[in-house]
BAMIKE-226726 format. One record per residue (C-alpha): residue in one letter; residue number from 1; x, y, z. Coordinates in nm, 2 decimals. Layout:
BEGIN
R aa   i     px     py     pz
R  A NUM      X      Y      Z
...
END
This chain:
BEGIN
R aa   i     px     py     pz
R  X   1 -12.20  24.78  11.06
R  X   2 -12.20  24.65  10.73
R  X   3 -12.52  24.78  10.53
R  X   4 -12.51  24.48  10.26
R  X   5 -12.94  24.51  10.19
R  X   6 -13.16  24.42   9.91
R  X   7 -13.29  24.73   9.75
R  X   8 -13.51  24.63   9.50
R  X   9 -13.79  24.33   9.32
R  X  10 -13.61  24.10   9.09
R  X  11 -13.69  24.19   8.73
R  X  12 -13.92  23.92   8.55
R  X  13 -13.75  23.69   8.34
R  X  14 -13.98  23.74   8.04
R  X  15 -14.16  24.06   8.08
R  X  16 -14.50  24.09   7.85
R  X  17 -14.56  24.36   7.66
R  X  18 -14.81  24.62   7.84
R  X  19 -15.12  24.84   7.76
R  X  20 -15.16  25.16   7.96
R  X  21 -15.57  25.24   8.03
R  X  22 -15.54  25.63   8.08
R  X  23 -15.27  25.87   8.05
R  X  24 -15.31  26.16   8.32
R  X  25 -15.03  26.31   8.47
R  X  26 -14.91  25.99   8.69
R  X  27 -14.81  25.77   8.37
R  X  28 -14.63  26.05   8.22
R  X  29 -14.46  26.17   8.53
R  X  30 -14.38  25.81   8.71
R  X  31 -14.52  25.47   8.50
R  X  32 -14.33  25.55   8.14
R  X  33 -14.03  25.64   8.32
R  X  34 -14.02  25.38   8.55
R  X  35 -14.11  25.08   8.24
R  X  36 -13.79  25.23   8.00
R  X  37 -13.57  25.23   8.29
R  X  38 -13.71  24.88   8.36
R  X  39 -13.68  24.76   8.01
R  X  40 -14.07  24.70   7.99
R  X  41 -14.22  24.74   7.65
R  X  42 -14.54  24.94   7.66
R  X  43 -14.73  24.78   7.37
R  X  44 -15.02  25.10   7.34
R  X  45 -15.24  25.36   7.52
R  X  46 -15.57  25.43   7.59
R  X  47 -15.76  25.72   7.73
R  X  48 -16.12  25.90   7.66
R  X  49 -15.89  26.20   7.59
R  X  50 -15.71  26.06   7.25
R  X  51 -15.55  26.36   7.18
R  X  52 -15.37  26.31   7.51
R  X  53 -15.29  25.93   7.46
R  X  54 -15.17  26.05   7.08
R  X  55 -14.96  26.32   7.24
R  X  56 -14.82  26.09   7.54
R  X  57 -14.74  25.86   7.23
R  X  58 -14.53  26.07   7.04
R  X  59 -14.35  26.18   7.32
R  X  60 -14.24  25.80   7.37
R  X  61 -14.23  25.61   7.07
R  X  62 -14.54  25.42   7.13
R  X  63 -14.63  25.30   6.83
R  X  64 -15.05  25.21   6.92
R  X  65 -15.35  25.45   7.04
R  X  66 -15.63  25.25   7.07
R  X  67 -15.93  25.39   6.95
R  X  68 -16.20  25.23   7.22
R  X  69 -16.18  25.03   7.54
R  X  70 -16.29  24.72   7.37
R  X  71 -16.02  24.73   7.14
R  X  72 -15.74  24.83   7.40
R  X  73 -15.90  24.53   7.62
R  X  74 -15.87  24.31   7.32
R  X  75 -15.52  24.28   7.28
R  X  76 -15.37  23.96   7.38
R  X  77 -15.08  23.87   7.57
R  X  78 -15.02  24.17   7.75
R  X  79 -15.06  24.31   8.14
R  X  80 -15.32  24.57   8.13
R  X  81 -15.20  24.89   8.34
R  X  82 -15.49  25.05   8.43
R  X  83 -15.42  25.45   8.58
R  X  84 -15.80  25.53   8.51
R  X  85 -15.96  25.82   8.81
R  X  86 -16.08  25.53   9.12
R  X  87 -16.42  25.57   9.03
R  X  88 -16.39  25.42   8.71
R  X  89 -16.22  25.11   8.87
R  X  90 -16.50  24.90   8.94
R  X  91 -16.66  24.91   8.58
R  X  92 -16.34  24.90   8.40
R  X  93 -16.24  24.59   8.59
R  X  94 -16.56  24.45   8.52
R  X  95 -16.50  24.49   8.17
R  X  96 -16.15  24.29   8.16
R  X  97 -16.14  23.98   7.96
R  X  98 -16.15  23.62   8.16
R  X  99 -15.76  23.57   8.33
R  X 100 -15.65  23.92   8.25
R  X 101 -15.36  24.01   8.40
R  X 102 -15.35  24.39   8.57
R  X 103 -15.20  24.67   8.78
R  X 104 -15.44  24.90   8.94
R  X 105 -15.34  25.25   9.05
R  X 106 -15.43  25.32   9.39
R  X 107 -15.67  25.38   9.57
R  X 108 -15.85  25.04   9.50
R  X 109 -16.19  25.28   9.47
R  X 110 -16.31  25.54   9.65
R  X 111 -16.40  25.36   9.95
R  X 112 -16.44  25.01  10.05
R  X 113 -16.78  24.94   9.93
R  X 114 -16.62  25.00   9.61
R  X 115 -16.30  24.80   9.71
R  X 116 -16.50  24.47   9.81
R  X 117 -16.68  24.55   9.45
R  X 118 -16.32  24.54   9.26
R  X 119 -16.21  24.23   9.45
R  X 120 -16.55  24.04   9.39
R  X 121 -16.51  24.13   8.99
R  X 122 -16.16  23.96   9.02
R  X 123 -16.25  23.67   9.18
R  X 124 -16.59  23.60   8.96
R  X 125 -16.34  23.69   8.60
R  X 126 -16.01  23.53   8.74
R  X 127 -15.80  23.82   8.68
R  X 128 -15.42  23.85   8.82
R  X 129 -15.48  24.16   8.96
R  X 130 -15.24  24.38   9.17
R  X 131 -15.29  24.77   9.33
R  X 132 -15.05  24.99   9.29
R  X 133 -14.86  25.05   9.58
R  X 134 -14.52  25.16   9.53
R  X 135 -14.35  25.31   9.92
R  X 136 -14.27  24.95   9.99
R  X 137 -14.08  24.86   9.69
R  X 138 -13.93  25.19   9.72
R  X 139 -13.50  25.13   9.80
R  X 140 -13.48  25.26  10.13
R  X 141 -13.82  25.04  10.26
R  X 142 -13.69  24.75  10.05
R  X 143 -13.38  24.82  10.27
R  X 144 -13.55  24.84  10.56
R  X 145 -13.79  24.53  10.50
R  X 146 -13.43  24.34  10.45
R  X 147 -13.27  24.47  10.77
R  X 148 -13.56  24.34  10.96
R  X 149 -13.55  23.98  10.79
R  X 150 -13.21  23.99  10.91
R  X 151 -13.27  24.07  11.29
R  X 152 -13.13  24.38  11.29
R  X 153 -13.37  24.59  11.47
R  X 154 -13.58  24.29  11.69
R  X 155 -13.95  24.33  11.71
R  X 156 -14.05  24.63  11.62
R  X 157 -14.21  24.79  11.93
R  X 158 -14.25  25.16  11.81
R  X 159 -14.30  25.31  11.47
R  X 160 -14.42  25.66  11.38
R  X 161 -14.48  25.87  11.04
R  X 162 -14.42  26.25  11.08
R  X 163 -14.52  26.50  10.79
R  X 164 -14.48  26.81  10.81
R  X 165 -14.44  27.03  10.57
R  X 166 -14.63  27.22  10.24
R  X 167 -14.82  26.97   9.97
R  X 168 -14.87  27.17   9.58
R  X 169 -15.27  27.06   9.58
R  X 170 -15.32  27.28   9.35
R  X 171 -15.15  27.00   9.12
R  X 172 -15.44  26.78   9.19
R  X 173 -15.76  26.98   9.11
R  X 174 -15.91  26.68   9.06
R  X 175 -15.96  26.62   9.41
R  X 176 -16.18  26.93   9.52
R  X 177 -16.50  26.73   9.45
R  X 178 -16.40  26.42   9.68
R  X 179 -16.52  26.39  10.07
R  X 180 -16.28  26.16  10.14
R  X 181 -15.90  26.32  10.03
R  X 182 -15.60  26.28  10.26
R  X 183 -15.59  25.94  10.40
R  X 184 -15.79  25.81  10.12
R  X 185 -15.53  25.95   9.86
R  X 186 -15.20  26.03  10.06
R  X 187 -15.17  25.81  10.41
R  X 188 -15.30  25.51  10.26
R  X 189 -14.91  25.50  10.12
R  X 190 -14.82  25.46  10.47
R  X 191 -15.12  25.26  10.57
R  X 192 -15.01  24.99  10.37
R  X 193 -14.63  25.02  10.43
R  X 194 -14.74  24.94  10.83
R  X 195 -14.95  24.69  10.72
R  X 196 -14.68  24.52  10.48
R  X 197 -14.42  24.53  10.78
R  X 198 -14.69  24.46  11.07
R  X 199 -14.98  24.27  10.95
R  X 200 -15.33  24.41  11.00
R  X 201 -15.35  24.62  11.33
R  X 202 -15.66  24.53  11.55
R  X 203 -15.84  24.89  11.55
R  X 204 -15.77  25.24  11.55
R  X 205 -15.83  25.62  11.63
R  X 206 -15.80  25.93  11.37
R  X 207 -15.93  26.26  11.33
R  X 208 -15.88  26.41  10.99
R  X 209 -15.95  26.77  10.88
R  X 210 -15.90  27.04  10.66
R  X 211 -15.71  27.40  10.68
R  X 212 -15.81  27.72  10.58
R  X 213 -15.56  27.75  10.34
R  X 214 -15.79  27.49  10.12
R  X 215 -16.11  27.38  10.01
R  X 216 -16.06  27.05  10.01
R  X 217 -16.22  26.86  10.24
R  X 218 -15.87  26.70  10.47
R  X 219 -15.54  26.77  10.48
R  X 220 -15.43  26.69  10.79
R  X 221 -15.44  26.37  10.95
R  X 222 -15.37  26.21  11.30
R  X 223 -15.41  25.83  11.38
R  X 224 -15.33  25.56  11.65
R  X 225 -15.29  25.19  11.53
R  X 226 -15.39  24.96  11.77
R  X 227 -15.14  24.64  11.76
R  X 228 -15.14  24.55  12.12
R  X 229 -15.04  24.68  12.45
R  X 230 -14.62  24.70  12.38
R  X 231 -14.64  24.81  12.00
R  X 232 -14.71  25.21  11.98
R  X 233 -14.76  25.30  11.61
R  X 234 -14.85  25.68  11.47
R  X 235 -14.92  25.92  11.23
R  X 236 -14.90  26.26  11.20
R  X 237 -14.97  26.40  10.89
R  X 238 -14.96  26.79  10.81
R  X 239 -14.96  26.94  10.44
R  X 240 -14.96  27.30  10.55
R  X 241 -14.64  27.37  10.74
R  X 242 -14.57  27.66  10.49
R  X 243 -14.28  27.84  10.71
R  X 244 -13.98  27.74  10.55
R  X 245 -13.76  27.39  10.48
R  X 246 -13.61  27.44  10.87
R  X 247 -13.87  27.23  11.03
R  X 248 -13.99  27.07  10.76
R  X 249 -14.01  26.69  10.80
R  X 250 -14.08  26.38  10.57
R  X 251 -14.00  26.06  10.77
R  X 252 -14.05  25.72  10.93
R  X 253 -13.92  25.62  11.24
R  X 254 -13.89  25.26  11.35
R  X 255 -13.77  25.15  11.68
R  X 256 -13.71  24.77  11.77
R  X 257 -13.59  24.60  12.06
R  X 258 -13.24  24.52  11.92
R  X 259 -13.20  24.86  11.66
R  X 260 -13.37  25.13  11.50
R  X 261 -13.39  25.30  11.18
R  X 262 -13.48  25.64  11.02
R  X 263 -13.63  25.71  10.67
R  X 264 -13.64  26.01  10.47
R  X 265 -13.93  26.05  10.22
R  X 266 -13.77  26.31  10.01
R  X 267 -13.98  26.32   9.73
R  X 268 -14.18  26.51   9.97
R  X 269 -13.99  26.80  10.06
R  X 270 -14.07  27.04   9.73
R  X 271 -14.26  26.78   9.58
R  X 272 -14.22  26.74   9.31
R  X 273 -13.86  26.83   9.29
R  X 274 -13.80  26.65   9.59
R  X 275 -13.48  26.55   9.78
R  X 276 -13.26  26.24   9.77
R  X 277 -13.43  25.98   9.99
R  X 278 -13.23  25.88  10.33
R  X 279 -13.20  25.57  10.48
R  X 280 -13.01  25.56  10.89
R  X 281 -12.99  25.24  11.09
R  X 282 -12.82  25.20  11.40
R  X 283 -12.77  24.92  11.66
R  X 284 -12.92  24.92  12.03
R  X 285 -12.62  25.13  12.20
R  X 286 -12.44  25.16  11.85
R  X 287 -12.36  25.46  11.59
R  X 288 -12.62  25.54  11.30
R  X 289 -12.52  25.49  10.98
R  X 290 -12.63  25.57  10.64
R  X 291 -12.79  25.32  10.39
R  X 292 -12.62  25.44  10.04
R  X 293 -12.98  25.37   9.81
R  X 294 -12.95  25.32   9.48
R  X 295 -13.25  25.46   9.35
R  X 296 -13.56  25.69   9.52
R  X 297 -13.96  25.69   9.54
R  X 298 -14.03  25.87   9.20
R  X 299 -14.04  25.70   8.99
R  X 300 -13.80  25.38   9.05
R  X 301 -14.02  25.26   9.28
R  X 302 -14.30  25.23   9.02
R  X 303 -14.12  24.93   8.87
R  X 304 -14.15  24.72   9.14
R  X 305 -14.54  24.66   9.13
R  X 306 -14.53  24.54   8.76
R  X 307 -14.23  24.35   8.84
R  X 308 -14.32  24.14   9.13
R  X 309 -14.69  24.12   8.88
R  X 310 -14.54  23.99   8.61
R  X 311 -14.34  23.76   8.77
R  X 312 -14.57  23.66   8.96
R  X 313 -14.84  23.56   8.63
R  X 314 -14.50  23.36   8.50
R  X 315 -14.49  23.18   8.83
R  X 316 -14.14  23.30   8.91
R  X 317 -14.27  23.47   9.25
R  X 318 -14.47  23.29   9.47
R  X 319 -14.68  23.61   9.60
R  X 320 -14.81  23.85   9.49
R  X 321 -14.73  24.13   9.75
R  X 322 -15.02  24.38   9.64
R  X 323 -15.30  24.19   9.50
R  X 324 -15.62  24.31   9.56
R  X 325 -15.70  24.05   9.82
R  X 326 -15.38  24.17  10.05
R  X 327 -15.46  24.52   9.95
R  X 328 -15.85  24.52  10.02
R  X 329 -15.72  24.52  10.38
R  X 330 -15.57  24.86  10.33
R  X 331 -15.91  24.97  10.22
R  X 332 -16.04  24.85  10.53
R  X 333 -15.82  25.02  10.76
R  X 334 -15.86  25.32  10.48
R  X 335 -16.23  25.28  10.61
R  X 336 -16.15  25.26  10.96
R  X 337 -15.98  25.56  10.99
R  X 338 -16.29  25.76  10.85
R  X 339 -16.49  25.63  11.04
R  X 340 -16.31  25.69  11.38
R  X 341 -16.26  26.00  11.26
R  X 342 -16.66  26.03  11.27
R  X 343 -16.74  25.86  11.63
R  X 344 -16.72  26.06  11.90
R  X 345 -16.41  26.09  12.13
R  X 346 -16.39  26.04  12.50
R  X 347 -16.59  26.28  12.69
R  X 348 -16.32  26.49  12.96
R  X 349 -16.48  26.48  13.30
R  X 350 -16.56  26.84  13.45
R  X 351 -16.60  26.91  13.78
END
């Protein structure tokens, strides 16, 4: 089987320069790399922390800090990458300048009150505005997303996540606080993955929960999406499997009528070391075989956002694949899964 598949966005033509609103761990550890790899010229920082910003700076030539908000929101000509904690989305967004253009880190808010809020603010100050979701430009689901353009695996009729395996929270102190923690800051990755390949699904059912191992408020998630009565999609999501790499597991299954395909999330697996990302297809009746990917999740993956953004503002793409009107609808089944994860279940009949 010849495994000829697009792996990645096209680069923009004529990228703009771009202005990075906070500088926590993610724009260190994934956006900077991702933009020198990419060629992109960040133009300055901000953050409320200036000794960070200053410090980030140094580290990578950046040759501005900007001393306020105003002044970072000021500059012209630029995309504004905005990596700011989600509750701070809604006022910084109001705060953008008339036809700004902008990358949002994900989640689009904390929950889809605030999410309907971002979107409103975009529409009422024209902004070009995109979330940051990066799983589907990843190689291996740009890959996949190819393979099933070309017909190789049919309809897709039965798709499942699996996790299982042992997340570092303690990297993201930050979220103790929050009520809303796994799906709202992990799943949502593969919420609007299934959402990019399948379209909007018409309900579902999750249960999300902690562990005693934590005191955040979930870690574990499990959720059916309803597309119909031939389409069985799944997650099953558990960050506490803490019993060895043997039965570990980071992957996406999809099953069509005419193929099938397995992916690897390897950044998972001793995040954040990680392992290389896999990608398997194989014919109905046929031998798997591996996808050779060119690139993985972290932090390749982060180009593709600002890529398919800027070319989109230049008019070289004709959609934008994450902007916040597309993404709002991850938000929403974001929302659904919370609050099926509140209504009661099915009562079992005794005797």
């Amino acid at each position: 089987m010849t495994l000829d598949l697009r792996q990645e966005h096209p680069r923009p033509g004529n990228p703009r320069p771009i202005v990075i609103i906070g500088c926590g761990g993610i724009v260190a550890a994934a956006h900077l790399p991702a933009y020198r790899k990419a060629g992109f010229t960040v133009a300055g920082l901000y953050d409320l922390d200036r000794a960070r910003a200053e410090a980030l700076a140094a580290e990578w030539d950046i040759a501005t800090v900007h001393g306020s908000l105003d002044e970072a929101l000021a500059t012209p000509g630029v995309v504004f990458d905005v990596a700011a904690p989600p509750v701070a989305h809604p006022e910084l967004i109001e705060a953008m300048p008339q036809r700004a253009v902008l990358l949002l880190q994900k989640p689009m808010g904390l929950d889809l009150q605030a999410a309907t809020r971002i979107r409103a603010a975009c529409r009422a100050r024209n902004l070009t505005a995109a979330i940051n979701f990066q799983l589907r430009f990843t190689a291996m689901m740009q890959a996949l997303a190819d393979a099933l353009a070309q017909g190789r695996l049919g309809r897709l009729i039965d798709v499942e996540c699996h996790l299982n395996l042992v997340t570092p929270w303690q990297l993201f102190p930050h979220l103790l606080p929050n009520p809303r923690v796994e799906i709202l800051s992990h799943s949502i990755h593969y919420l609007d993955l299934i959402r990019a390949l399948l379209g909007n699904p018409q309900a579902v059912l999750a249960r999300t929960m902690g562990h005693p191992d934590t005191k955040l408020a979930q870690t574990r998630t499990s959720a059916i999406l309803d597309y119909g009565d031939d389409r069985r999609v799944t997650l099953s999501i558990n960050h506490h499997h803490d019993f060895g790499r043997r039965f570990q597991d980071a992957s996406f299954r999809f099953e069509g009528d005419r193929g099938a395909a397995m992916a690897k999330l390897g950044v998972l697996l001793d995040y954040p070391a990680g392992e290389p990302d896999e990608l398997w297809l194989a014919p109905k009746g046929g031998p798997w075989a591996q996808v050779k990917l060119a690139s993985g999740w972290f932090p390749d993956a982060f180009i593709g956002p600002m890529a398919n953004l800027q070319r989109f503002a230049a008019g070289e793409d004709p959609v934008l694949h994450t902007s916040v009107e597309d993404a709002w609808h991850t938000m929403a089944l974001v929302e659904a899964c919370y609050r099926a994860a509140e209504s009661p279940g099915t009562p079992v009949p005794r005797d």
